[in-house]
N, C-alpha and C positions, 0 to 999 in steps of 0.2 A: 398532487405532488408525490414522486414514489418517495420509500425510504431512503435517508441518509444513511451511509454506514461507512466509519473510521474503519480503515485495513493499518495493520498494524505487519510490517517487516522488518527485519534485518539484513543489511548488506555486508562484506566484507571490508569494505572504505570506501571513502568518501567519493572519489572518484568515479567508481562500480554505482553507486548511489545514487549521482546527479544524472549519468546518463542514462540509466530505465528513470526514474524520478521523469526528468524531461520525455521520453516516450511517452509516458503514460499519461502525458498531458497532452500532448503532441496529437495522441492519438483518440485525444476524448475521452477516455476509460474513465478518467481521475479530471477531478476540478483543480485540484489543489495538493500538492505533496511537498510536505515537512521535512527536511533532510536534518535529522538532529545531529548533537554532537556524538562523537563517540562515545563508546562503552565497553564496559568487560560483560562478556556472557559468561555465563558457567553454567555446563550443563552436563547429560551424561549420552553419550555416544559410543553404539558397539561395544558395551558395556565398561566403559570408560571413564572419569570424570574430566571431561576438556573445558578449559578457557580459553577465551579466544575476544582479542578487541573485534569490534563491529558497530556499524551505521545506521542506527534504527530510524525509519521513516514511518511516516503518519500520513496514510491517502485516505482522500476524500472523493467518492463516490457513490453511486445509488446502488439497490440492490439492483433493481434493474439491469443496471449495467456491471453489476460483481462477476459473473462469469466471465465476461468479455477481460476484463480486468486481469482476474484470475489467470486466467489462458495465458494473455500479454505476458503477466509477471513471472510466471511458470516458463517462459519461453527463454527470459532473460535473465533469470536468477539462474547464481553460478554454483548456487550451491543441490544437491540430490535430493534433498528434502527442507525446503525453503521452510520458515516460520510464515504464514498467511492467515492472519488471525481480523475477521471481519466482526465488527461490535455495532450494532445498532445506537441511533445517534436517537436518543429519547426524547428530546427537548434541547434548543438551540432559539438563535436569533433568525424569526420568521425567514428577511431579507437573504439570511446566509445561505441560509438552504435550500430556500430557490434557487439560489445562483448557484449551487453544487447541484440542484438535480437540470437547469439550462445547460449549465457546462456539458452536461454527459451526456445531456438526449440524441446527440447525433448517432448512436452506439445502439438505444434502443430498438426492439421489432428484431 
């Protein structure tokens, strides 16, 4: 079974959200993508301090398939330098994550 691994984004709204969210399922990359509620970022840009509400999503896929992922996400985020933050899933429910690395094998090779 490859690894699991939680990617962690931010959208600009909800909208912008759902439709990569459904691509990336769409297209295999991702098993499963969490469209949270909103939130305030604050962060610092071009040496700045910005806030800004945004769309944080939670995907589920393999390392395996992270580049491919990656690439997807890269394609359709609207922003120049996207948050892509990929974290290894340590321990889970056997079941679950088989079905997170089934979901994604079409992607692998």
């Amino acid at each position: 079974m490859s690894e699991v691994l939680l990617v962690v984004t931010t959208l600009p709204d909800r909208a912008t959200a759902e439709r990569i969210a459904e691509a990336l399922v769409t297209a295999r990359v991702a098993a499963c993508v969490n469209v949270l509620a909103a939130c305030t970022s604050v962060y610092r840009w071009q040496g700045k301090i910005e806030r800004a509400g945004e769309v944080p999503m939670l995907i589920k896929t393999t390392r395996d398939t992270y580049a491919k992922l990656e690439e997807t996400l890269r394609s359709m985020h609207p922003y120049d330098v996207p948050e892509i933050v990929a974290l290894p899933v340590t321990a889970g429910l056997p079941l679950y994550l088989d079905w997170v690395t089934q979901e994604t094998k079409l992607n692998q090779g």
